[in-house]
N, C-alpha and C positions, 0 to 999 in steps of 0.2 A: 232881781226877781225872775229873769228870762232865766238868767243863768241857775238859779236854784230848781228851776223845772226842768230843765236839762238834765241837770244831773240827776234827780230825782228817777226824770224817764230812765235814762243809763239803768242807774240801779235799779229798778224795774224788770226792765230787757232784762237783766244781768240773773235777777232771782226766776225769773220764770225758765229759763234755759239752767240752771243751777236743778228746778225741781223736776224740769220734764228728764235731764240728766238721770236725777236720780230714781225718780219712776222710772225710766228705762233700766236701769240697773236691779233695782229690786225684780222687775217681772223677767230680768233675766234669770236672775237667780231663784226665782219660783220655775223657769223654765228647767233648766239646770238642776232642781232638786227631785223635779217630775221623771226627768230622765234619768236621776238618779236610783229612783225609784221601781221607773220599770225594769232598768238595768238588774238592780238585787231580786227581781219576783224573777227576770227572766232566769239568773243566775240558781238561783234555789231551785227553781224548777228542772234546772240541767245537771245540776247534782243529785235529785232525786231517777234522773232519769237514770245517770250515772250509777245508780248505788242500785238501781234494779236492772240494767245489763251484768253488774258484776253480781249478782243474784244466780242472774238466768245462765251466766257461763259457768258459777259452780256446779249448776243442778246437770247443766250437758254436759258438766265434766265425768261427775258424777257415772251419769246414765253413758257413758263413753267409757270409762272403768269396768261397768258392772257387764256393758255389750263384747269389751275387748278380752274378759276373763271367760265368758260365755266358750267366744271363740277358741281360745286357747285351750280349755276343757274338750271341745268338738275336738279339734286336732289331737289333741291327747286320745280321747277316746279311737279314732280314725285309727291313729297310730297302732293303738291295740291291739285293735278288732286285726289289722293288717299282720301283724305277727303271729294274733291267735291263729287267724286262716294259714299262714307259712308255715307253723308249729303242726295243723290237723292235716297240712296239704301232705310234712315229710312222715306226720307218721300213719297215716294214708298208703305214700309207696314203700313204707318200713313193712307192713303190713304185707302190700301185695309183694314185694318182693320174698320177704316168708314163704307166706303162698305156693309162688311161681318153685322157690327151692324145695319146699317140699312136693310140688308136684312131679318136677323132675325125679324127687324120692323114689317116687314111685313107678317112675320108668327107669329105676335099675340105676341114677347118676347120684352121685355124692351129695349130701345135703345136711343141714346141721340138727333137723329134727331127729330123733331116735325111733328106729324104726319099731315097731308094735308087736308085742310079742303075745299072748295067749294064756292063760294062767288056768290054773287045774279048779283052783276058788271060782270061777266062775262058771259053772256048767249051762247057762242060758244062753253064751256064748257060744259056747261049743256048739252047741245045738240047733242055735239060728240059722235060718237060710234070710234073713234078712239082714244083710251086712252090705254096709256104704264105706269104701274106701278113701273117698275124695276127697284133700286136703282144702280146709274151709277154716275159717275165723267167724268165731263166735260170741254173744255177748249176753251175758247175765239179764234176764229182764226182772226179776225181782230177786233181794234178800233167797241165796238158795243152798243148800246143803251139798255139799259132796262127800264119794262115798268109797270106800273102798274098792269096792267090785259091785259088779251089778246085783240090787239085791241084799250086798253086803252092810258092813255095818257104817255110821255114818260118824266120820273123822273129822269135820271143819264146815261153816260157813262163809261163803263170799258174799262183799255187799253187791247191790245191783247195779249194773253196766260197766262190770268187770270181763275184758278182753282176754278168750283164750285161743287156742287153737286144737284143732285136730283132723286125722285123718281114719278113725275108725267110729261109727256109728252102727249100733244094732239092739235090735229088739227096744225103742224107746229111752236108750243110754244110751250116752256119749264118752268115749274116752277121750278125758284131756292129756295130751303130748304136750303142749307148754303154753302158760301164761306171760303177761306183757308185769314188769318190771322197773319203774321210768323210763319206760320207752322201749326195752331191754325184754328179746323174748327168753322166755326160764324154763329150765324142762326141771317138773317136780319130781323131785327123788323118790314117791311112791304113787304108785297107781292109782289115780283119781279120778271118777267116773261124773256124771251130773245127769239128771234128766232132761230128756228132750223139750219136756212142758217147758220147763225152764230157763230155756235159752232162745233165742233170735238169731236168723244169722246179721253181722258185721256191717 
């Protein structure tokens, strides 16, 4: 009879460490499924972060694109505008070197403008005492007519801020000696006059 309660106790002992065993095993594994848990909310969460940095670097790539083409346009433009000025700078001293040659014309030295001769057609000429010799560049300020001789009758139109030159003005005409050509000054093969109203100087 001792000996049956002996054993009895044993088994006993034996199931209560058997259950507290396995209680401890389950609330691990409610531990362990907790963490698994937070693990996945943390995990989604850093994929959502994930997928809106890769968001935000398309858009500043984007806007890094649209900044970088910007610039390159500026530069292009810069570049331009630099040429345009190099282009107006040489023909600027195209210009005043013209000028300078024909003013030496006028002091009796060799020059490439044709010196000005006097025509019977035009008796206003003849007759003026108001004559301007001075070799000058001149420029169309509106749509304007030229004309044979002063007076005379009217042979072509030039558009406006058309470059020419000349060294003989009188009575409100101007005789032009030669116009610019791409760049290329041109002496017109007949006598062509403009109005004073109608021109600016250069």
């Amino acid at each position: 009879m001792k000996l049956l309660f002996i054993i009895t106790l044993i088994f006993s002992l034996l199931d209560a460490d058997e259950i507290e065993r396995i209680e401890s095993i389950v609330s691990d594994i409610q531990k362990l499924r907790l963490d698994y848990e937070n693990v996945q909310d943390k995990l989604m969460l850093l994929e959502i972060e994930l997928k809106d940095e890769k968001q935000k670097n398309e858009i500043l790539l984007k806007e890094l694109e649209v900044k970088y083409n910007k610039i390159k346009n500026l530069e292009n433009k810069i570049k331009n505008n630099k040429n345009i000025n190099i282009n107006k700078k040489e023909e600027v001293k195209i210009i005043k070197e013209k000028v300078e040659i024909c003013s030496e014309n006028q002091r009796g030295k060799k020059s490439i403008f044709p010196k000005l001769q006097m025509r019977n057609e035009s008796p206003v000429v003849a007759q003026s005492s108001s004559i301007d010799t001075t070799a000058r560049t001149y420029r169309l300020n509106k749509i304007a007519s030229l004309y044979r001789s002063t007076n005379g009758p009217k042979v072509i139109e030039w558009e406006e801020r058309t470059s020419f030159t000349s060294n003989y003005r009188v009575n409100g005409w101007i005789r032009i000696s030669g116009y610019f050509v791409d760049k290329v000054w041109t002496s017109p093969k007949d006598e062509l006059w403009v109005k004073v109203e109608d021109v600016m100087p250069h």
